[in-house]
Structures are given as C-alpha cells and as structure tokens.
DRENTORKOL-3810 file (N, C-alpha, C; in nm, 4 decimals):
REM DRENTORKOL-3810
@n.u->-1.5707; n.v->0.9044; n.w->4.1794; ca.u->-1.5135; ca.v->0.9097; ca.w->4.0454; c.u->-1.5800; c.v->1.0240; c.w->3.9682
@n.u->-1.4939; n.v->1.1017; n.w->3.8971; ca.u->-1.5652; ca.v->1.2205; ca.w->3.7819; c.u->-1.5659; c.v->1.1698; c.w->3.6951
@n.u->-1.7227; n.v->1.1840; n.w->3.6715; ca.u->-1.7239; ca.v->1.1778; ca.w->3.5016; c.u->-1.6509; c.v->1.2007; c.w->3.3894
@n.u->-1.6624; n.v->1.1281; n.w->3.2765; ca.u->-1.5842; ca.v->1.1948; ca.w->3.1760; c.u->-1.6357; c.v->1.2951; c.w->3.0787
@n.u->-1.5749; n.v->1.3692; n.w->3.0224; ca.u->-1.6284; ca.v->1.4125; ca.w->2.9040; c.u->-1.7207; c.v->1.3825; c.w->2.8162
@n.u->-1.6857; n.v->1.2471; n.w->2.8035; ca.u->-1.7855; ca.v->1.1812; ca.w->2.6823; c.u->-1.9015; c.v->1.1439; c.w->2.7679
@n.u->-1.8864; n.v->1.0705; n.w->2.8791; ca.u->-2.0107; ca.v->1.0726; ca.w->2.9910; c.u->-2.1469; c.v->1.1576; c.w->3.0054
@n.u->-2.0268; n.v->1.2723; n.w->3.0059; ca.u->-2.1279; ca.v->1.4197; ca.w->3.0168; c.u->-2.2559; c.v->1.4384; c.w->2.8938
@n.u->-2.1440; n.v->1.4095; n.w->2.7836; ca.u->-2.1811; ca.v->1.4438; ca.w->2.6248; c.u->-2.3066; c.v->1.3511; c.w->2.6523
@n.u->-2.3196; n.v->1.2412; n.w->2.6717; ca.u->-2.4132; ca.v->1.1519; ca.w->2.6849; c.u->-2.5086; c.v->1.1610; c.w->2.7210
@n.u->-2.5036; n.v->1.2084; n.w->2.8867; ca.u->-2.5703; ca.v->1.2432; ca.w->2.9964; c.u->-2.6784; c.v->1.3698; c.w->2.8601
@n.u->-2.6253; n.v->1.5036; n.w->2.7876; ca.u->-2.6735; ca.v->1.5535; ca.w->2.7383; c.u->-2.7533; c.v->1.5149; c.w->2.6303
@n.u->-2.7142; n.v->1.4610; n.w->2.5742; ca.u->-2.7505; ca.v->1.3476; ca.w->2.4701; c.u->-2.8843; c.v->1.3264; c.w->2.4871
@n.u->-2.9254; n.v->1.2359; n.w->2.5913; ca.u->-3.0383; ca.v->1.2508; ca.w->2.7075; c.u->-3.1400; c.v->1.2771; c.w->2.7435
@n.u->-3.0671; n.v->1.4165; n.w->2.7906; ca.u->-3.1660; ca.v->1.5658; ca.w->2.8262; c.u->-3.2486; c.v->1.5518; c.w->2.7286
@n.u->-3.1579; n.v->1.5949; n.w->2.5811; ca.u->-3.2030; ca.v->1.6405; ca.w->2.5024; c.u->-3.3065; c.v->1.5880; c.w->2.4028
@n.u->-3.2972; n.v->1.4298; n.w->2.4054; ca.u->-3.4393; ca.v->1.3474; ca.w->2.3545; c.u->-3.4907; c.v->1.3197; c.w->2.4637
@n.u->-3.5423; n.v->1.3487; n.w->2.5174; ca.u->-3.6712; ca.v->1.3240; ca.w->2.6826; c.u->-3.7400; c.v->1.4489; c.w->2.6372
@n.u->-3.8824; n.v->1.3554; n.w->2.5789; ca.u->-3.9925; ca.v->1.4449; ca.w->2.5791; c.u->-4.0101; c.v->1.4999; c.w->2.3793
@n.u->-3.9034; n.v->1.4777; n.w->2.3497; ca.u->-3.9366; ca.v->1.5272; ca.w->2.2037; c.u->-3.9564; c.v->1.4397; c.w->2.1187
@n.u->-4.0411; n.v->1.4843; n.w->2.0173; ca.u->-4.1415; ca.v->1.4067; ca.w->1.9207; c.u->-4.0570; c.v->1.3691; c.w->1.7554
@n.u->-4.0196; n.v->1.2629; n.w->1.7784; ca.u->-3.9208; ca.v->1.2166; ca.w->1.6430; c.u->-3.9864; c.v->1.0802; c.w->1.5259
@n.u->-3.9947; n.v->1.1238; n.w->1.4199; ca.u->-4.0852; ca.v->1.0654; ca.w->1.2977; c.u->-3.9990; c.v->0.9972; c.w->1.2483
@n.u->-3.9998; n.v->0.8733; n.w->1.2436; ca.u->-3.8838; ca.v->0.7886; ca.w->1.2080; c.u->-4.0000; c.v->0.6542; c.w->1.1212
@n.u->-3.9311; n.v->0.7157; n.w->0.9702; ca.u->-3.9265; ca.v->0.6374; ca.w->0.8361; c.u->-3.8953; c.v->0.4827; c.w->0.8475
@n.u->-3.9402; n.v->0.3811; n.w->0.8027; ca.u->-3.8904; ca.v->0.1917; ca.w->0.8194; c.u->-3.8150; c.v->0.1830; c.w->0.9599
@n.u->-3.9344; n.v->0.1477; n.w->1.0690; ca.u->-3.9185; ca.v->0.1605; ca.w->1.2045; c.u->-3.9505; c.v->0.0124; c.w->1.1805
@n.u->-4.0708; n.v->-0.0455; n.w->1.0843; ca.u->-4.0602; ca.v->-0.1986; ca.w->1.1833; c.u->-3.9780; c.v->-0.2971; c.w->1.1468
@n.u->-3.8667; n.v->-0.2769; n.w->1.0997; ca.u->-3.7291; ca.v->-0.3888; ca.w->1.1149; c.u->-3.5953; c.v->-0.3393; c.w->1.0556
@n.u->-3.5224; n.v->-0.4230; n.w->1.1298; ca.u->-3.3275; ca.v->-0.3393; ca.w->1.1170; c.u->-3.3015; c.v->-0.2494; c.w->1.1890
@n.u->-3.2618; n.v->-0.1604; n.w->1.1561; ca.u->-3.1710; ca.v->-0.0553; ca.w->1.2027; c.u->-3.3038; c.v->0.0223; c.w->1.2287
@n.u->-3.4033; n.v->0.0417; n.w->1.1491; ca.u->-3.4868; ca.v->0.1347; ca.w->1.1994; c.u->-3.6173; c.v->0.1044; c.w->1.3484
@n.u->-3.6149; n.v->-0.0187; n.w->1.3488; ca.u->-3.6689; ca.v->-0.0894; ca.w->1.4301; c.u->-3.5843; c.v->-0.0715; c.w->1.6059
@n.u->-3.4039; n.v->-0.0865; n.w->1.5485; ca.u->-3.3471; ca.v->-0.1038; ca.w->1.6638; c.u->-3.3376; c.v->0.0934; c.w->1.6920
@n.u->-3.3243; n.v->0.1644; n.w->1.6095; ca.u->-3.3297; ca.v->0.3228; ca.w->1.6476; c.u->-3.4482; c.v->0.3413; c.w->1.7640
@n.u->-3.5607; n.v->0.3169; n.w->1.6951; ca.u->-3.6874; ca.v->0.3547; ca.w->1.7428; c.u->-3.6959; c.v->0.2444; c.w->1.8938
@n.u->-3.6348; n.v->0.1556; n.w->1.9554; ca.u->-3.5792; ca.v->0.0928; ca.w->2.0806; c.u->-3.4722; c.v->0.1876; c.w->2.1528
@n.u->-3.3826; n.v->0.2398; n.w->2.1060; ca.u->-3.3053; ca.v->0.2522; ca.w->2.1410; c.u->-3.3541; c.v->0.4599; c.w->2.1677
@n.u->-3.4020; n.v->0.4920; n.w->2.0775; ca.u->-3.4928; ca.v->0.6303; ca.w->2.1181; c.u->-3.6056; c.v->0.6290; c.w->2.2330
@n.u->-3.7214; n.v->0.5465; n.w->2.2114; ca.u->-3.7958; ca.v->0.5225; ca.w->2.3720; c.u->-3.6571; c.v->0.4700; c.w->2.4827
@n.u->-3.5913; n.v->0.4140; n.w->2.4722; ca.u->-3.5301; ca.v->0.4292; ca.w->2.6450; c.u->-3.4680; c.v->0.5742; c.w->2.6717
@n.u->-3.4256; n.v->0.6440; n.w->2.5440; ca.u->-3.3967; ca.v->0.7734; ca.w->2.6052; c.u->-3.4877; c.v->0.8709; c.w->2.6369
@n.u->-3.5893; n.v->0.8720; n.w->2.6455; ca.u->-3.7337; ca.v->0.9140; ca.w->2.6784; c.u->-3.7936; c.v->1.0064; c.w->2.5234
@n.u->-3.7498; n.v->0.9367; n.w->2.3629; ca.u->-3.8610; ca.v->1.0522; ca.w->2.2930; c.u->-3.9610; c.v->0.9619; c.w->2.2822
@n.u->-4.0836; n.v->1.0604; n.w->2.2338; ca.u->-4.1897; ca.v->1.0420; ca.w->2.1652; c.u->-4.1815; c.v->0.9919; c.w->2.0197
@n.u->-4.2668; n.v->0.9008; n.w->1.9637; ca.u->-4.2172; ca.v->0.8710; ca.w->1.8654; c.u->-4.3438; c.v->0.7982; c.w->1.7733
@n.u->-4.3510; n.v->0.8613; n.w->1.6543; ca.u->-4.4183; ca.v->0.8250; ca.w->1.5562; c.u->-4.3419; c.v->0.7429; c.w->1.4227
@n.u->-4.3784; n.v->0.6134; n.w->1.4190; ca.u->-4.3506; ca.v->0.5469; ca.w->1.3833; c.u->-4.3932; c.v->0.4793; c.w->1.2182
@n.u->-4.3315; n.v->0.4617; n.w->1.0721; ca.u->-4.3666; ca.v->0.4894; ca.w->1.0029; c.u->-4.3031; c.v->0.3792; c.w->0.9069
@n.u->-4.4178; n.v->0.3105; n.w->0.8466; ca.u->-4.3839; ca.v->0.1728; ca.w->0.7185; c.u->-4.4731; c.v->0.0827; c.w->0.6938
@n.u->-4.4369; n.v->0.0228; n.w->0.5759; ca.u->-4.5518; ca.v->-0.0477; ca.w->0.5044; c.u->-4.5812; c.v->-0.1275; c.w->0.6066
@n.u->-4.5183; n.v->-0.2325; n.w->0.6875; ca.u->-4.6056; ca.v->-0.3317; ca.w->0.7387; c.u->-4.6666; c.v->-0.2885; c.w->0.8671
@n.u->-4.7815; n.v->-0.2531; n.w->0.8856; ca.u->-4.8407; ca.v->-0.2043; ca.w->1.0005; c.u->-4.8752; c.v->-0.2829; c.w->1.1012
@n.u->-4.8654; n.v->-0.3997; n.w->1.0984; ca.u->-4.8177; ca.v->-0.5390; ca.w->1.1783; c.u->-4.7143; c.v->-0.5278; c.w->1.2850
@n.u->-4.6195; n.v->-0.5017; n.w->1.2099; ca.u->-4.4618; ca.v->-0.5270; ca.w->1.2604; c.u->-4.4492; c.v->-0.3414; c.w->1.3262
@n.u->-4.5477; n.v->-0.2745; n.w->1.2960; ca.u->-4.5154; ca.v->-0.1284; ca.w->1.3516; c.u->-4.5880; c.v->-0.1651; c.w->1.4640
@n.u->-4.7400; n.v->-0.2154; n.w->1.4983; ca.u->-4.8143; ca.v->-0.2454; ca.w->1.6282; c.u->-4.7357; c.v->-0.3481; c.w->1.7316
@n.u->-4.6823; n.v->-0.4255; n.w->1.6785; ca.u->-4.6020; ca.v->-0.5176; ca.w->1.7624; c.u->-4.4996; c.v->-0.4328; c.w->1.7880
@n.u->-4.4049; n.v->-0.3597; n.w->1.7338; ca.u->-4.2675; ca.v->-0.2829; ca.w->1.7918; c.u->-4.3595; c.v->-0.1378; c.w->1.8873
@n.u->-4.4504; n.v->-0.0700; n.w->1.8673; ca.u->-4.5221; ca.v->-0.0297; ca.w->1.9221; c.u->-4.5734; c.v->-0.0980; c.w->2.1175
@n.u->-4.6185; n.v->-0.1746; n.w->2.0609; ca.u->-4.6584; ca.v->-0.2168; ca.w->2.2270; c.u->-4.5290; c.v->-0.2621; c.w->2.3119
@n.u->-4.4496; n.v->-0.3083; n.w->2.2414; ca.u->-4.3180; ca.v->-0.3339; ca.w->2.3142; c.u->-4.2443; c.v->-0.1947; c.w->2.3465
@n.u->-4.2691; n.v->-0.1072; n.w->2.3079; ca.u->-4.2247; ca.v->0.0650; ca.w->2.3604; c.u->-4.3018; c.v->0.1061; c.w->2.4846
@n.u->-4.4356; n.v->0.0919; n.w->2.4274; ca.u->-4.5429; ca.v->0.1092; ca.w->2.5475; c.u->-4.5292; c.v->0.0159; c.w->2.6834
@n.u->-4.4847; n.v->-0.1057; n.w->2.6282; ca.u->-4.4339; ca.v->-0.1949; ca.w->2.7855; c.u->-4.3069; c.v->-0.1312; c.w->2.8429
@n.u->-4.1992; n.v->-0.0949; n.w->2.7798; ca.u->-4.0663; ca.v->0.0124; ca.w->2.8257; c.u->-4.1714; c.v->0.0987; c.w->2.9027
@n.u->-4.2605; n.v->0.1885; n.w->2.8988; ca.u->-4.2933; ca.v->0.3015; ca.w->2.9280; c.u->-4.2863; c.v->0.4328; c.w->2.8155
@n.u->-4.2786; n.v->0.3646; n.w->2.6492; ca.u->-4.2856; ca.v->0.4715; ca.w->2.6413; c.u->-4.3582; c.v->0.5006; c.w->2.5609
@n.u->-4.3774; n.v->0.6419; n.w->2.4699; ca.u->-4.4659; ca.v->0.6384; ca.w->2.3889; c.u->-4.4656; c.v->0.6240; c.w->2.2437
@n.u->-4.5518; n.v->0.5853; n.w->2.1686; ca.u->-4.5678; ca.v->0.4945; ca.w->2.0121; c.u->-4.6577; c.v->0.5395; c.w->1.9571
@n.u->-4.6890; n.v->0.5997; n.w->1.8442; ca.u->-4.7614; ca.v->0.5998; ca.w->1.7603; c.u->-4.7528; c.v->0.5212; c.w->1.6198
@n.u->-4.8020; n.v->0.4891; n.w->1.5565; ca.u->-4.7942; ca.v->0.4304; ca.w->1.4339; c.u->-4.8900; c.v->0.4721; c.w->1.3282
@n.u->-4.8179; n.v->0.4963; n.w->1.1739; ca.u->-4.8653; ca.v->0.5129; ca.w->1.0763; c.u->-4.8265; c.v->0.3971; c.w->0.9712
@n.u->-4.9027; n.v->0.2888; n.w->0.9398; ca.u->-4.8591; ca.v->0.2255; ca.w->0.7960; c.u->-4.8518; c.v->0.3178; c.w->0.6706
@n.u->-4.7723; n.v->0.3581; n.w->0.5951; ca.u->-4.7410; ca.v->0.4054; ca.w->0.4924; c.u->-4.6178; c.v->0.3711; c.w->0.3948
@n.u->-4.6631; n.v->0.3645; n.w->0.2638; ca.u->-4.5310; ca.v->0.3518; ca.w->0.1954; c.u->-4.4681; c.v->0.4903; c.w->0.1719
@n.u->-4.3596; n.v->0.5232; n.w->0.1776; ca.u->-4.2735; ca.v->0.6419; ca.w->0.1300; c.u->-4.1891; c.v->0.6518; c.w->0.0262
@n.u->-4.2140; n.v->0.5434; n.w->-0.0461; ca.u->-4.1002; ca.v->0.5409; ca.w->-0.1646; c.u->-4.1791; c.v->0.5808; c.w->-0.3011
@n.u->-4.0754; n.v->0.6404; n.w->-0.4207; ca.u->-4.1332; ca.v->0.6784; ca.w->-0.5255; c.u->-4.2058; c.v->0.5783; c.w->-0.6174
@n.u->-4.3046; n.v->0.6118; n.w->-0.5802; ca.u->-4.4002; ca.v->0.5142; ca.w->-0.6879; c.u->-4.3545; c.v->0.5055; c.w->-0.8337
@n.u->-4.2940; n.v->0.6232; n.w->-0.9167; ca.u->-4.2778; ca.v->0.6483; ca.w->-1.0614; c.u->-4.1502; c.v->0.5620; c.w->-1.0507
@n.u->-4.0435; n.v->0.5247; n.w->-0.9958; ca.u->-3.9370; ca.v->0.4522; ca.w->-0.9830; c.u->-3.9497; c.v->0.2653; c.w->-0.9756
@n.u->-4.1099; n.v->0.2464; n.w->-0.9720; ca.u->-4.0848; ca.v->0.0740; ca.w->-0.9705; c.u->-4.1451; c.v->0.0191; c.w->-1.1272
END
C-alpha cells in the first residue's frame, strides 16, 4: 500500500520534532499537560513550565518512563499588575 499524502505530511511532522528543544508554558494539566505527552512520543526535548511544580515532576517522570526527555521549571507567567 502507498502512503498518503497526509501520511507523508506526518511522517514529516516527525522528522521534524525528534531532537528539538520546545518550552511549553501550563504543561502540568489540560491541554498543556496532554501537548507536552503527545510532543515526547514524537521525540522533542522539552522544558516544561508552571506554577505547580508537583504536577510538572510527576508529568516529568512519566516522559522520562516514555524515554523521553523533561526538564522542569515552576514559574508563574502571568501579569502580576492584572490581579
């Protein structure tokens, strides 16, 4: 069977996060939690970034059990002058 087009696109998709280093803002829950899962199986590197530094070490070692790699920073990023 040949691949499809969109297959391919994918396949590139891929290539192209294996090995590169991506900083991703409210990683430990939702959507940013499931990104930063769904980025280690495509092989990036990944520094990981939010207030609860709990929930970043636990989503952390569960990357590192995938095989892949995790860093973590607890930090808030939101405008302080705004609360």
């Amino acid at each position: 069977m040949v691949p499809s087009f969109r297959d391919s696109g994918e396949q590139v998709q891929r290539m192209l996060l294996r090995a590169k280093t991506i900083l991703l803002v409210g990683a430990s829950s939702g959507i940013g939690r499931a990104l930063a899962l769904e980025l280690a199986r495509e092989g990036a590197r990944l520094h990981l970034v939010a207030r609860r530094g709990h929930l970043l070490e636990e989503l952390a070692r569960e990357i590192r059990g995938m095989g892949g790699e995790a860093h973590c920073f607890a930090a808030d990023s939101g405008d302080r002058s705004r609360r």
